[in-house]
TORLO-839754 format. One record per residue (C-alpha): residue in three letters; x, y, z. Coordinates in steps of 0.25 Angstrom, whole numbers, padded with zeros to 4 digits, always signed. Layout:
ALAXYZ;...
END
This chain:
UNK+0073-0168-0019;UNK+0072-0152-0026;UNK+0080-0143-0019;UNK+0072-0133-0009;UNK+0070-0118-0015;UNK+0074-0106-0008;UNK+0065-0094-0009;UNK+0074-0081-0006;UNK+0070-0067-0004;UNK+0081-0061-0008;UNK+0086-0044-0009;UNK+0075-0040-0023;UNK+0065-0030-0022;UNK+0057-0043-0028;UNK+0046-0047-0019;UNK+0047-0061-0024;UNK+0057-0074-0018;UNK+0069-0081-0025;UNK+0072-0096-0027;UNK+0084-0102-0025;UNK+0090-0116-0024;UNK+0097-0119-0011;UNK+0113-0117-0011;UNK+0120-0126-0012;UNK+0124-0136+0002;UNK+0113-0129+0008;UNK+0107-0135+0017;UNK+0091-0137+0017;UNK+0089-0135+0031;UNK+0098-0121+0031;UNK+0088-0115+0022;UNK+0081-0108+0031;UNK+0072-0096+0027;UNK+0079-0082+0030;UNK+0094-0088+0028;UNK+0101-0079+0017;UNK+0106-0085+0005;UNK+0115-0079-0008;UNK+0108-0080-0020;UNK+0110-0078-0036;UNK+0100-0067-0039;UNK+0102-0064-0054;UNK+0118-0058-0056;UNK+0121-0057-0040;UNK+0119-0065-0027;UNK+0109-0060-0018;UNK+0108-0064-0003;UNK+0093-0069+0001;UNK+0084-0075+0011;UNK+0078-0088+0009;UNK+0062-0086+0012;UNK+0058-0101+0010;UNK+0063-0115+0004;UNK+0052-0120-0005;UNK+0051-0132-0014;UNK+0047-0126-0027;UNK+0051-0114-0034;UNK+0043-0106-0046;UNK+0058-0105-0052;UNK+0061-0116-0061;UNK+0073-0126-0055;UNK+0084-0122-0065;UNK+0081-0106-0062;UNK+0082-0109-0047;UNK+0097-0104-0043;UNK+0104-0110-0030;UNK+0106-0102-0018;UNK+0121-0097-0017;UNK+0122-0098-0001;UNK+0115-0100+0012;UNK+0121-0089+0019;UNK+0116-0092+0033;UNK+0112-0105+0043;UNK+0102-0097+0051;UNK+0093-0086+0045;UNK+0098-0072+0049;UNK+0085-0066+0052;UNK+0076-0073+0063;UNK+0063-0080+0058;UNK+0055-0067+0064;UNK+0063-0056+0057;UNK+0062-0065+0043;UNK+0047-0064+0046;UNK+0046-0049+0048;UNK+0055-0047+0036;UNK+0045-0057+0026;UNK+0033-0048+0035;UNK+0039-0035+0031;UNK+0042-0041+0015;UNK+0027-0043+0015;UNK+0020-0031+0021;UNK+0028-0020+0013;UNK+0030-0029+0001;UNK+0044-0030-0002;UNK+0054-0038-0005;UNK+0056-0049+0005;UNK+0070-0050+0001;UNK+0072-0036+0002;UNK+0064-0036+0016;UNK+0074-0045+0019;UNK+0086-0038+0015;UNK+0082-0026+0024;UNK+0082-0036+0035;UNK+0096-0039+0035;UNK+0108-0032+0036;UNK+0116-0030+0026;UNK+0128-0039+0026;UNK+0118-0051+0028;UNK+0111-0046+0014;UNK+0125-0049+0007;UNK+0127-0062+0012;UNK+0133-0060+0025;UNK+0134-0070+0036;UNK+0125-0067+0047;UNK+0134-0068+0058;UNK+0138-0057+0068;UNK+0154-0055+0063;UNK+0165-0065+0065;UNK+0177-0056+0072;UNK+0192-0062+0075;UNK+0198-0058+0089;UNK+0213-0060+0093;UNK+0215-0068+0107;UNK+0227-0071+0115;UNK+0228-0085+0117;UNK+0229-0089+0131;UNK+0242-0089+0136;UNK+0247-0081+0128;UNK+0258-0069+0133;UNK+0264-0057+0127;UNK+0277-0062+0135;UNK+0277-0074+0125;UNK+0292-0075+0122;UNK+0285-0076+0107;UNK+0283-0063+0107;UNK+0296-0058+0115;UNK+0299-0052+0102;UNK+0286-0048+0095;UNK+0282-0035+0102;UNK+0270-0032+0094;UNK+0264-0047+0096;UNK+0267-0045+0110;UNK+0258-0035+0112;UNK+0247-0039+0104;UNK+0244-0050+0111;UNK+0246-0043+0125;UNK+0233-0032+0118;UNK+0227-0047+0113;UNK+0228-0052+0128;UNK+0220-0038+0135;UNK+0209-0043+0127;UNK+0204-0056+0132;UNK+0193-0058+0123;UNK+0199-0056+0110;UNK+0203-0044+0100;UNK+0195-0042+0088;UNK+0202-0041+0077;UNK+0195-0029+0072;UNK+0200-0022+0085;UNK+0215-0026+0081;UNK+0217-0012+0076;UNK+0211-0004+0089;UNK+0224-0014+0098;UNK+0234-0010+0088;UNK+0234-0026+0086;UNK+0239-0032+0073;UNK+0238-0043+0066;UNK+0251-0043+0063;UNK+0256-0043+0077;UNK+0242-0055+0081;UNK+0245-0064+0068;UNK+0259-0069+0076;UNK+0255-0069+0089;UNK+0243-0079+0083;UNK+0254-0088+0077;UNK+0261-0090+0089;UNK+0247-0093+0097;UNK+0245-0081+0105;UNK+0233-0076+0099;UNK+0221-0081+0092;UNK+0211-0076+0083;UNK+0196-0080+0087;UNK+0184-0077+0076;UNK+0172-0074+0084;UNK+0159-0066+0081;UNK+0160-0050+0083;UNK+0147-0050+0092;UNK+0146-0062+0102;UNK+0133-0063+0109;UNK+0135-0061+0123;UNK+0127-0062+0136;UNK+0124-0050+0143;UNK+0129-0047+0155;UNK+0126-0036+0167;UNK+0115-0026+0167;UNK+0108-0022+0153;UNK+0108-0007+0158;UNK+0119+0003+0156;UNK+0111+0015+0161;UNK+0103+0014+0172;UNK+0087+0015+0166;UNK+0079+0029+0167;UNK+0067+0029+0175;UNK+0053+0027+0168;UNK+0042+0036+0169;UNK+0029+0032+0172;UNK+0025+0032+0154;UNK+0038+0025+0153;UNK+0037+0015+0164;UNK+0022+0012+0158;UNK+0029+0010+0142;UNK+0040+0002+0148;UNK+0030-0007+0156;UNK+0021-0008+0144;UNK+0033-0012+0133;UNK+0038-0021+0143;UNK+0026-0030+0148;UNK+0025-0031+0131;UNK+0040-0038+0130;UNK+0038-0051+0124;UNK+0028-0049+0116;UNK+0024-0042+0105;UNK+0017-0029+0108;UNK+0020-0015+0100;UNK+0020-0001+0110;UNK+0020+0012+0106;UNK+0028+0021+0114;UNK+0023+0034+0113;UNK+0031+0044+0119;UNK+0034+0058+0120;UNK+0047+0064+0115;UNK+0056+0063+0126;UNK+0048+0053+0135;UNK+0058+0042+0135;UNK+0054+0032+0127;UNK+0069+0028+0125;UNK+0070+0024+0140;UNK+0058+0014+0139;UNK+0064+0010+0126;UNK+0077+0006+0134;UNK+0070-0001+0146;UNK+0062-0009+0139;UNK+0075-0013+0131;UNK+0081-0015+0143;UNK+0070-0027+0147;UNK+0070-0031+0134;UNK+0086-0036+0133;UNK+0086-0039+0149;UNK+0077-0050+0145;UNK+0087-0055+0133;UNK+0080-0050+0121;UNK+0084-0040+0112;UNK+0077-0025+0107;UNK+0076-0017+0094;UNK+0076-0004+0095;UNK+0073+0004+0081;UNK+0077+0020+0079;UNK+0071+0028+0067;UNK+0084+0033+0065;UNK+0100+0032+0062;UNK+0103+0042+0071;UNK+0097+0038+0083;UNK+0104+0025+0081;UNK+0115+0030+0089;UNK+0109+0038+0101;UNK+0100+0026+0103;UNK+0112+0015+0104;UNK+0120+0024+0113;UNK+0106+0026+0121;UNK+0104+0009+0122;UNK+0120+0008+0124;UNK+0120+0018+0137;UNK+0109+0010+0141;UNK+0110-0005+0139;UNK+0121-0014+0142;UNK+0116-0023+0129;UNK+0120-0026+0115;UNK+0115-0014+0105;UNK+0114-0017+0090;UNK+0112-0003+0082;UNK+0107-0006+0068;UNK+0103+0006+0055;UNK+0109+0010+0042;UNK+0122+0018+0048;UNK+0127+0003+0054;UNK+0135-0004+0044;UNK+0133-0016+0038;UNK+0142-0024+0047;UNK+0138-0017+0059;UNK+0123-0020+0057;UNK+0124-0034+0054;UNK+0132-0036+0067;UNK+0121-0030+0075;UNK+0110-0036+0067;UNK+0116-0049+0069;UNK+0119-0045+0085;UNK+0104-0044+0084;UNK+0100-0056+0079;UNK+0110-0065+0089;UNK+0105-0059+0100;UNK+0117-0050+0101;UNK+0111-0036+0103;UNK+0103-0032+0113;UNK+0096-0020+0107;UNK+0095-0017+0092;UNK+0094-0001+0088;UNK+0091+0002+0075;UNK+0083+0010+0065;UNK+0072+0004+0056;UNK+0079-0009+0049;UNK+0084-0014+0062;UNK+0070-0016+0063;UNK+0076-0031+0055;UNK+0086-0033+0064;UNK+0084-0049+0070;UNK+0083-0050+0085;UNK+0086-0062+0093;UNK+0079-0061+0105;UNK+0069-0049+0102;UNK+0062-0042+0113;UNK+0060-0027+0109;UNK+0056-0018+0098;UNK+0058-0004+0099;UNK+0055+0007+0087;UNK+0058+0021+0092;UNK+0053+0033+0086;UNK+0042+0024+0078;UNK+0035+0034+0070;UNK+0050+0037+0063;UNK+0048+0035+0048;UNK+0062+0032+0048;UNK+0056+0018+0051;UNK+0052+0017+0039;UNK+0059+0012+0027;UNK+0057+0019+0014;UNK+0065+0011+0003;UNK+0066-0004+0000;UNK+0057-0011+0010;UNK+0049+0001+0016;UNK+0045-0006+0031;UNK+0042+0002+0041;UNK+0049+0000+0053;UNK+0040+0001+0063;UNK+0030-0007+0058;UNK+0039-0017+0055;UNK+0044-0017+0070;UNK+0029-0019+0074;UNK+0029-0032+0066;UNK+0043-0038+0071;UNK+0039-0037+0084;UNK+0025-0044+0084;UNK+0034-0056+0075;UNK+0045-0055+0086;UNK+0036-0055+0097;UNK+0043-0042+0104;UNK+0037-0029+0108;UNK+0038-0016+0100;UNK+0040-0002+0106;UNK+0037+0009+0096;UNK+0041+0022+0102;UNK+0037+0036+0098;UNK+0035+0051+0102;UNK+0027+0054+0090;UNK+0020+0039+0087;UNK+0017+0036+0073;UNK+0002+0037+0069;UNK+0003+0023+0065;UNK+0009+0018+0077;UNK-0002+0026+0086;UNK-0013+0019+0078;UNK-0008+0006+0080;UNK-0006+0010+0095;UNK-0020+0016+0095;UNK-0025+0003+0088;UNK-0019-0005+0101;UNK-0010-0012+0092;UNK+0002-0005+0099;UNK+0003+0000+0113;UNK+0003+0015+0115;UNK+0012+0020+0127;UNK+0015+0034+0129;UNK+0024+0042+0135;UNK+0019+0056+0136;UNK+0031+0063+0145;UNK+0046+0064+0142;UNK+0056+0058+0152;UNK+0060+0064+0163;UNK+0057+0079+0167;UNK+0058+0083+0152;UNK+0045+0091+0147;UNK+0039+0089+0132;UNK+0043+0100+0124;UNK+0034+0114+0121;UNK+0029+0117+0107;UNK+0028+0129+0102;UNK+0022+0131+0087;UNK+0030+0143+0080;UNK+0024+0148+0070;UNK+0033+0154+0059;UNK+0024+0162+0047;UNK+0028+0175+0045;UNK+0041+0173+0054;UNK+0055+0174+0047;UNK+0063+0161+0048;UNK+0078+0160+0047;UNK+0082+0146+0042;UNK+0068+0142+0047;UNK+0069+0148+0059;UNK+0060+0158+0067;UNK+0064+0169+0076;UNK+0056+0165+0089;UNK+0064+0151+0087;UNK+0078+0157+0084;UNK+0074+0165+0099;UNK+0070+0150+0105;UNK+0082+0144+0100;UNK+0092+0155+0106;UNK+0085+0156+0118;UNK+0086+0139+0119;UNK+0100+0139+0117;UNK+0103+0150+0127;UNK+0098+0141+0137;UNK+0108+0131+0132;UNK+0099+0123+0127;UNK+0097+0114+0111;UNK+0089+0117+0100;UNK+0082+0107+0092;UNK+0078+0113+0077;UNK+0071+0104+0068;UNK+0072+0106+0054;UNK+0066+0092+0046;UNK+0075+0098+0031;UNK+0088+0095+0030;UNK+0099+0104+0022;UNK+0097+0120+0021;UNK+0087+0123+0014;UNK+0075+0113+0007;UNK+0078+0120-0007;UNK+0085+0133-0014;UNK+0076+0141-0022;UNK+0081+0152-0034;UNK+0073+0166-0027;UNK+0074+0170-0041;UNK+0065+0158-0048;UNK+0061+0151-0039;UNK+0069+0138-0044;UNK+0071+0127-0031;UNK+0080+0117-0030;UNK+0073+0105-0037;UNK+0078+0090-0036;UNK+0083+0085-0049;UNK+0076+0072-0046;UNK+0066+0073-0034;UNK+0053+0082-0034;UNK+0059+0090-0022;UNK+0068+0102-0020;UNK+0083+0099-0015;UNK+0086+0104-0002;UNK+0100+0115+0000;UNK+0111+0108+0008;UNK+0119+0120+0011;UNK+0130+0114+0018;UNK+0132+0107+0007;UNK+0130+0115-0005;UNK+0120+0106-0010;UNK+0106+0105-0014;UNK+0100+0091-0011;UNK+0087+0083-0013;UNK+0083+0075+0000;UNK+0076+0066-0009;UNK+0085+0060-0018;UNK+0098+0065-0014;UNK+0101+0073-0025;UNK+0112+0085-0022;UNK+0117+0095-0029;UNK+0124+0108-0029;UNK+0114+0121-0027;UNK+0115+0130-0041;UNK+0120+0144-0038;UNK+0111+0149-0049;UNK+0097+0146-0050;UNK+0095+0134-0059;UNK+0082+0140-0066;UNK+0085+0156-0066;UNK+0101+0155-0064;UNK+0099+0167-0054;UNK+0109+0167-0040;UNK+0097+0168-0028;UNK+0096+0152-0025;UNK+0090+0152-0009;UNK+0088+0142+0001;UNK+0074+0140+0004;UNK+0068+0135+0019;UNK+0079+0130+0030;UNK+0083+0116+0031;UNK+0092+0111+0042;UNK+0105+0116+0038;UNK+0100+0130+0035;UNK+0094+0129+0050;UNK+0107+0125+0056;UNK+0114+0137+0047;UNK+0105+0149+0053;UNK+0105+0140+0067;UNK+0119+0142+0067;UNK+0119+0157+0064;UNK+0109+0160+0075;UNK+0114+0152+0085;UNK+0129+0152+0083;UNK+0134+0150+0097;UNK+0127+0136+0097;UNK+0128+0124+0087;UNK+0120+0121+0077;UNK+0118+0105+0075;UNK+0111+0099+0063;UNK+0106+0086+0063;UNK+0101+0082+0050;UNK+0103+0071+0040;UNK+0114+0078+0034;UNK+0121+0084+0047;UNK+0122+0066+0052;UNK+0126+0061+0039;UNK+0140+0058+0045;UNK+0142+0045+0053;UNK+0143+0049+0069;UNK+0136+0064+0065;UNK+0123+0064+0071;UNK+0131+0057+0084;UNK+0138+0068+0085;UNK+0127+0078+0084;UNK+0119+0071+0094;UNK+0131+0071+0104;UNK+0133+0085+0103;UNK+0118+0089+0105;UNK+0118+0080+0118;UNK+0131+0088+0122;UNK+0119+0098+0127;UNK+0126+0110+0123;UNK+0114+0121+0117;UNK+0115+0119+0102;UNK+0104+0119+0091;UNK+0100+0107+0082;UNK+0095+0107+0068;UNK+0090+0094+0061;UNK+0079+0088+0054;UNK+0070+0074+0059;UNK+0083+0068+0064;UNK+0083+0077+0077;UNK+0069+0070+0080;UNK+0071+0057+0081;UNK+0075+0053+0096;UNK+0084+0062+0098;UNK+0087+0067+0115;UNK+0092+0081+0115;UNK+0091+0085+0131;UNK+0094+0097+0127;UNK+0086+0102+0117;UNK+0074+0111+0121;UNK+0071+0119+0109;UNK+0067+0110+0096;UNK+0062+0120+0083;UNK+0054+0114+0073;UNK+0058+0123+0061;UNK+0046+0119+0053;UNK+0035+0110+0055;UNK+0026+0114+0043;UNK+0031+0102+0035;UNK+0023+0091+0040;UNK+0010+0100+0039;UNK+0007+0101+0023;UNK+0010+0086+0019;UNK+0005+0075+0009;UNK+0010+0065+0016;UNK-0001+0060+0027;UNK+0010+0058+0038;UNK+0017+0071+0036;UNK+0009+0078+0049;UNK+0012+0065+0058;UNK+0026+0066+0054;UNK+0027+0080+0056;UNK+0020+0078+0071;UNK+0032+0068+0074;UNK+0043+0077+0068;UNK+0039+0089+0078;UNK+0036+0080+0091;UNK+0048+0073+0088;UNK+0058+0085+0087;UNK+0051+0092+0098;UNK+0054+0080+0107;UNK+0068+0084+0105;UNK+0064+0096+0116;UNK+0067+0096+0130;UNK+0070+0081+0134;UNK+0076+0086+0145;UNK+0074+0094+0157;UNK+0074+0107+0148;UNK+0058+0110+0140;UNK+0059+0110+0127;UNK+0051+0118+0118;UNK+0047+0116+0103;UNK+0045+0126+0091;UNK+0040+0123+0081;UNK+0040+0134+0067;UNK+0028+0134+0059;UNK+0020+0140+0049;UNK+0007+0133+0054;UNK+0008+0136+0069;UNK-0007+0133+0069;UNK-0008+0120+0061;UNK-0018+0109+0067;UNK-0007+0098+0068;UNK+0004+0109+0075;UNK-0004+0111+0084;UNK-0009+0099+0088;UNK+0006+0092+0089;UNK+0011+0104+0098;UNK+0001+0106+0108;UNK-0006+0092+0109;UNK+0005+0083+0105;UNK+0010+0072+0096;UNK-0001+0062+0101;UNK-0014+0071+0097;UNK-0007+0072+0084;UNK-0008+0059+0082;UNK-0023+0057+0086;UNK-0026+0066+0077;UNK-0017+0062+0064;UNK-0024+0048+0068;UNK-0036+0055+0065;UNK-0033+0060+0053;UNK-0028+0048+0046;UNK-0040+0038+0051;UNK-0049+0049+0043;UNK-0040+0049+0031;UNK-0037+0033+0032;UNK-0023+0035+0032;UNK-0013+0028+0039;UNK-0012+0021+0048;UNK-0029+0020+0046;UNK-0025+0015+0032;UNK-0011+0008+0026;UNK-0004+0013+0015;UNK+0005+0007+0003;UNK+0012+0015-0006;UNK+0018+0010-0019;UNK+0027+0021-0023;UNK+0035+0021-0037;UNK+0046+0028-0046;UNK+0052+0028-0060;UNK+0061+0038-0069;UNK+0050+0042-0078;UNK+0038+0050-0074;UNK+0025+0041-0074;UNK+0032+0029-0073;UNK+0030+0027-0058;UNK+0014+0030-0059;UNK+0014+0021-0071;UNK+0018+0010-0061;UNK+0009+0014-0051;UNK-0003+0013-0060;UNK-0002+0000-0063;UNK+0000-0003-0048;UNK-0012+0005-0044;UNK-0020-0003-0055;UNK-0013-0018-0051;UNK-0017-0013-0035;UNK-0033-0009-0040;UNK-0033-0024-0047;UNK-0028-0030-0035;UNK-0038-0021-0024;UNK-0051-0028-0033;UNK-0044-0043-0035;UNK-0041-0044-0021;UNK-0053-0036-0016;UNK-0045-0027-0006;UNK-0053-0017-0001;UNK-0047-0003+0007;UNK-0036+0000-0001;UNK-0035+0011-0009;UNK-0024+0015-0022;UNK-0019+0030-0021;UNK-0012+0033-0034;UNK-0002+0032-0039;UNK+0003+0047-0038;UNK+0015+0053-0040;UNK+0024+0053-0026;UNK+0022+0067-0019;UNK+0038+0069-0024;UNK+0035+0064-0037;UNK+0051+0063-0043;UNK+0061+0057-0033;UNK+0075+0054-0035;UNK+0072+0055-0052;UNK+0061+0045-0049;UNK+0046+0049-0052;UNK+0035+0043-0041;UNK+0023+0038-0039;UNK+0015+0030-0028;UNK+0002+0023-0027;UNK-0003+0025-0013;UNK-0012+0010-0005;UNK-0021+0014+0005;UNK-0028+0003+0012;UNK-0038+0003+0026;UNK-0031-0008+0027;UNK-0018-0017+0028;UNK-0021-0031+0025;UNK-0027-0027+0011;UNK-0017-0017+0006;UNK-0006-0028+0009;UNK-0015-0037+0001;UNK-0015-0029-0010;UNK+0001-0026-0008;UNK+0004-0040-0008;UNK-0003-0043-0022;UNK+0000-0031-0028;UNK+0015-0029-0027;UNK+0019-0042-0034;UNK+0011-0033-0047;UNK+0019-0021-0045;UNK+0031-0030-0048;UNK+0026-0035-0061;UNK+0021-0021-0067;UNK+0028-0017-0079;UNK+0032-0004-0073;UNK+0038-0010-0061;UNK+0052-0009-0065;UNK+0051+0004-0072;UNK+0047+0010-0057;UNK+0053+0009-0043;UNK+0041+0005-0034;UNK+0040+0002-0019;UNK+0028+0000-0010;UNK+0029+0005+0002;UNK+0019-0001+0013;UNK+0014+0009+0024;UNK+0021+0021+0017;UNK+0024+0032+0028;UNK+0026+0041+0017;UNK+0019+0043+0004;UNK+0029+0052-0002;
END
C-alpha cells in the first residue's frame, strides 16, 4: 500500500501547498489536518501545518522528502479558527501558510509544545518536622523546610529567590526524605468559586438598559450590534455587564482594543471588576507570556481575553462574546504581510462561532453605518453621557490674520489660563510629533529633504536630530545651510515638542505632560503619565492621536484643537471622515464629569461646510451626509476596492510590473466575462520614493464583491509567474483603507 501524502502550508509568501511523506513511526490516524510538523524546506527546517492527506502527489516519488516530526497529538487550533484562518488566506489572497503563521504565537511557529508550562514546586512531606534530630545540626536546612511547611501547596521553584531558599540548603533536605519536588503545569484550570463581581455594578440608564437588553436577548447566537454611542455615554459599563452574563453562564469573552496603551487601563478596569481569569494579549507581551495566555484561552482557562487586533486569532474554548471597541480605529487594520482588517474579520468569527458581536463606537465607521443602515447589523445608540455629565461646547476659532506662538492663539492662551485657575486640566491636541515638521534655510529657501523618502524630515529638538517618520532615517541637523552654506536654518510650523516647550513657558507654575509616541517609548511611561493625570492636580497635556483613543480624564474641561485644516484639502477619499472622528474623539475628552467642558478648535477655514456641520449638528449628520457623497461618487462602501501596490530600486521598474498586470487583468475581465470592475492605472503612489524604493499601484474598482474576488483568484497565481515579479516587491491589498 503507497504511503499517504501530506499537503503542508508552511511559513512562504508562496500561495501554493508542500508535499511531504509522513515521519517516520507516525501514526496514520494522528495525522490530522491542523497538527504542526518540522519540515526540510530547502537548506533549514521549517515548522508547518498539515492541510490534507492525499493519495497522490504531482511531485514524483523520489522528490517527495519525509516529514521530520509530528510535533503534536491534537491540533492546536480548533477546527473553527483553522476555518477562519483558510477563509481569511482566501479572501485577501495570501499565503495560507503565512495566514497561519499570524495565527499563532510565536513559540509555537518554532516548534514548541503546545502545552501551558511545566513548573517544579518544593513540598514537605508529610510528617516531616524542623525538630527532626536530622537536622539538630544543619541550621540553614531547618529552616527551609520550616518556610517549605507555611506553604501547603507548594513552592515554585522560580519563587525560590523571593524566600531566600536554596537549592543548596532543599537538595539535602530531599535526600533525607523531608521534601519533594512535584512537576505540574504553571496554570491549572480551576472551578470558580464565589461571586464573579468585585465592584458592585453601575446602574444603567434608560439607552443603556435598552443596548444591554438588545446584546443580551442575542447571546447565543450569532447577531452583529452596532453600539453607537456618544463620547462619555458609558459604553464601557454595558460592555462589562454583558460580560458579566456571559462568563456567569460558563463561556468565555474577547474583548479587542485599537491600541497597546490602552491594554493596561482596560485590564485594571476588568481586574477592579471581575472576580475572573483575564488573559491580556499584544506586541509588548513576550513570547512566553503570550503563549501562556493563548494557551489559557484555548483550555478554558481565561475567562475574558483583552487584546489588540491579532488576539483577534486567539482560540476560545467555550466562546460567548465578541467585543471590538473603538471599531472605526485603523489600527485595526494590519498594513504588512497579511493585510486583514480586524474588524471584518471579527464579523466573520462570530457568524462560524455562532456568538454575538458588539461593535462599539462614538464616531462609527461609514462602512459599519451602511451595513447597520442595510439591517445587516443592529444599530443602537446611546445619545447621553453617564451620569450628570454634559456633552462638550464647540467653539470654531478662527485664526487668519492672528499671531500664533508655537501654534497657539491668543484668546486660547487666555482660555487655557483662566482653566487652570480654576484648578482644572487642559487637553491640547497636536496630531505631529517632534518640534517642528521641517527646518527651512530663510536665506535659500533649502528644506530638510529625505535622503530616501519624497518627504521632508521632521526637527526633533530634544534630540538634536532630524528624522523622517517614514522610513526612519535620522540625522544630525547641518549648522550651515547645505545648498547656500549661510548660518539662518529655522524651524518651520509647531509639532508637539515645540508646543510643550512654549506650553511650559507660558504656564510655568503647572506641568506640562507630553503624550506622544516618543514621550511612551519606555516600558511603564505611558502608565506613569496616566496616573499622574488622574491624580487630578490642574496640569496641561500635549499629544498627538494617542490622547483620543478611550482615554477618561474627569478632569479635563478645556480640549484645543491646534489645527484642524489637515483633513480638509486631501487626496485620499477618507481623509474628511477620518478628520470628523479625530475631533469628536478628542473633544470627548471634555467634561466627563460634573464640570462642562468646552472645545476650541483653531482654524483657517472657520466657515468650511464640513466644520460647520461636525460642530453644530454633530458626528451623525456628518455621516449622512459623507454616505451621500460616496453613493454619488461610487465609492466605498457603495463599491470594493483592491489595491496592487509595487516597488523596486530603479525608477520604471515598479510600473513596468504593473503594466503587464493591468494587461493580464484586461485578458482576464473578457475571458471570464466579468462585468463592473474597472482598472485605475497603474500610477505612481502619491509619495512616489519611499524608503530608497520607487512605487507604483494599480487601483480595482468593482460595484461588486463576488466578481472582483473572481478576477483576484485567477489573477494572482499570473502576477507570480511575470518576469518582473522578482525584480519588484508587490502586495495586494484587499479593502485598502488607505490609497497612499
Amino acid at each position: 500500500m503507497s504511503q499517504p501524502i501530506l499537503r503542508l502550508a508552511l511559513p512562504s509568501p508562496l500561495r501554493r501547498l508542500f508535499d511531504y511523506l509522513p515521519p517516520a513511526g507516525a501514526a496514520h490516524a494522528a495525522l490530522k489536518p491542523g497538527v504542526r510538523l518540522r519540515v526540510p524546506f530547502g537548506r533549514r527546517d521549517v515548522v508547518g501545518v498539515l492541510v490534507e492527506v492525499v493519495a497522490h502527489s504531482e511531485v514524483p516519488p523520489d522528490k517527495l522528502r519525509p516529514a521530520l516530526d509530528l510535533l503534536d497529538a491534537q491540533p492546536p487550533l480548533p477546527p473553527a479558527l483553522f476555518r477562519l484562518c483558510l477563509w481569511t488566506a482566501q479572501y485577501y489572497q495570501h499565503s495560507l501558510g503565512d495566514t497561519l503563521s499570524w495565527a499563532l504565537p510565536v513559540l509555537l511557529r518554532q516548534g514548541e509544545p503546545a502545552e501551558a508550562r511545566q513548573e517544579r514546586f518544593w513540598h514537605a512531606i508529610r510528617d516531616a518536622r524542623p525538630e527532626d534530630p536530622r537536622l539538630s545540626r544543619a541550621p540553614r536546612q531547618r529552616e527551609a523546610l520550616k518556610t517549605i511547611l507555611q506553604h501547603p501547596h507548594g513552592v515554585a521553584h522560580a519563587l525560590l529567590g523571593q524566600l531566600q531558599l536554596s537549592r543548596d540548603a532543599l537538595e539535602p533536605l530531599m535526600q533525607k526524605g523531608l521534601v519533594r519536588v512535584e512537576t505540574r503545569r504553571r496554570q491549572q484550570q480551576r472551578d470558580h468559586h464565589g461571586s464573579w463581581l468585585l465592584q458592585a455594578e453601575l446602574p444603567l440608564n434608560s439607552e443603556q438598559q435598552a443596548a444591554f437588553n438588545a446584546i443580551r436577548a442575542g447571546l447565543g447566537a450569532f447577531h452583529a450590534f452596532l453600539l453607537a454611542g456618544v463620547t462619555g455615554s458609558g459604553k464601557t459599563e454595558v460592555y462589562l455587564q454583558l460580560i458579566h452574563q456571559v462568563i456567569a453562564s460558563g463561556k468565555q469573552a474577547l474583548v479587542l482594543i485599537p491600541e497597546i496603551n490602552l491594554g493596561p487601563q482596560t485590564l485594571a478596569r476588568f481586574a477592579k471588576r471581575f472576580n475572573a481569569r483575564i488573559a491580556l494579549l499584544h506586541s509588548n507581551v513576550n513570547d512566553r507570556e503570550r503563549l501562556d495566555a493563548w494557551l489559557a484561552a484555548r483550555d478554558g482557562e481565561a475567562d475574558i481575553i483583552i487584546g489588540t487586533r491579532s488576539a483577534l486569532f486567539t482560540p476560545m474554548r467555550h466562546p460567548g462574546l465578541i467585543i471590538l471597541d473603538e471599531e472605526h480605529d485603523a489600527s485595526y487594520k494590519q498594513q504588512e504581510g497579511l493585510r486583514y482588517h480586524a474588524r471584518d474579520l471579527a464579523v466573520v468569527r462570530a457568524r462560524q462561532e455562532h456568538v454575538p458581536i458588539v461593535l462599539g463606537s462614538a464616531t462609527p465607521s461609514l462602512e459599519s453605518l451602511h451595513n447597520a443602515h442595510a439591517g445587516r447589523y443592529a444599530l443602537l445608540k446611546l445619545t447621553r453621557r453617564a451620569g450628570d455629565a454634559q456633552p462638550p461646547r464647540f467653539m470654531r476659532l478662527d485664526v487668519k490674520s492672528r499671531p500664533l506662538d508655537a501654534g497657539i492663539s491668543g484668546p486660547l492662551q487666555q482660555a487655557m489660563a483662566q482653566t487652570l485657575a480654576a484648578d482644572q486640566q487642559v487637553l491640547v491636541f497636536l496630531n505631529r510629533r517632534g518640534f517642528a515638521p521641517s527646518l527651512i534655510c530663510h536665506d535659500c529657501g533649502w528644506l530638510s529633504q529625505c535622503p530616501r523618502c519624497d518627504a521632508r524630515m521632521t526637527l526633533h529638538q530634544r534630540h538634536n536630530e532630524l528624522r523622517c517618520h517614514h522610513c526612519g532615517h535620522a540625522e544630525r541637523p547641518p549648522r550651515n545651510c547645505p545648498k547656500c552654506n549661510r548660518v539662518d536654518l529655522r524651524p518651520i510650523g509647531a509639532g508637539t515638542e515645540r508646543a510643550e516647550e512654549r506650553l511650559t513657558t507660558l504656564f510655568p507654575d503647572f506641568p506640562v505632560l507630553r503624550i506622544d509616541r516618543d514621550s511612551t517609548s519606555r516600558k511603564g511611561s505611558m502608565e506613569a503619565l496616566l496616573h499622574r493625570i488622574n491624580r487630578g492636580e490642574p496640569c496641561v497635556l500635549v499629544g498627538t492621536q494617542m490622547l483620543a483613543k478611550g482615554h477618561h480624564f474627569p478632569r479635563v474641561t478645556l480640549v484645543a484643537i491646534l489645527d484642524a485644516d489637515g483633513g480638509l484639502f486631501s487626496a485620499d477619499f477618507r481623509a474628511s471622515e477620518r478628520m470628523a472622528q479625530l475631533i469628536v474623539q478628542v473633544a470627548g475628552r471634555a467634561g466627563r464629569a460634573e464640570e462642562p467642558g468646552k472645545v476650541i478648535i483653531q482654524t483657517h477655514l472657520a466657515d468650511h461646510p464640513l466644520l460647520v456641520q461636525l460642530t453644530e449638528d454633530g458626528y451623525f449628520a456628518f455621516a449622512a451626509q459623507a454616505l451621500s457623497e460616496r453613493r454619488a461618487a461610487g465609492l466605498p462602501p457603495f463599491s470594493h476596492l483592491a489595491l496592487l501596490r509595487a516597488e523596486a530600486h530603479r525608477p520604471g521598474q515598479a510600473e513596468d510590473f504593473l503594466d503587464q498586470a493591468c494587461g493580464h487583468a484586461e485578458s482576464l475581465l473578457e475571458t471570464l466575462g466579468l462585468e463592473g470592475i474597472e482598472l485605475l492605472g497603474p500610477v505612481p503612489a502619491p509619495m512616489e520614493r519611499r524608503a530608497g524604493r520607487f512605487r507604483a499601484q494599480l487601483l480595482l474598482q468593482g460595484n461588486a464583491r463576488a466578481p472582483l474576488h473572481r478576477l483576484m483568484a485567477a489573477w494572482v497565481p499570473l502576477l507570480e509567474q511575470l518576469p518582473g515579479s522578482r525584480a519588484v516587491r508587490w502586495s495586494l491589498d484587499v479593502d485598502p483603507i488607505d490609497l497612499f
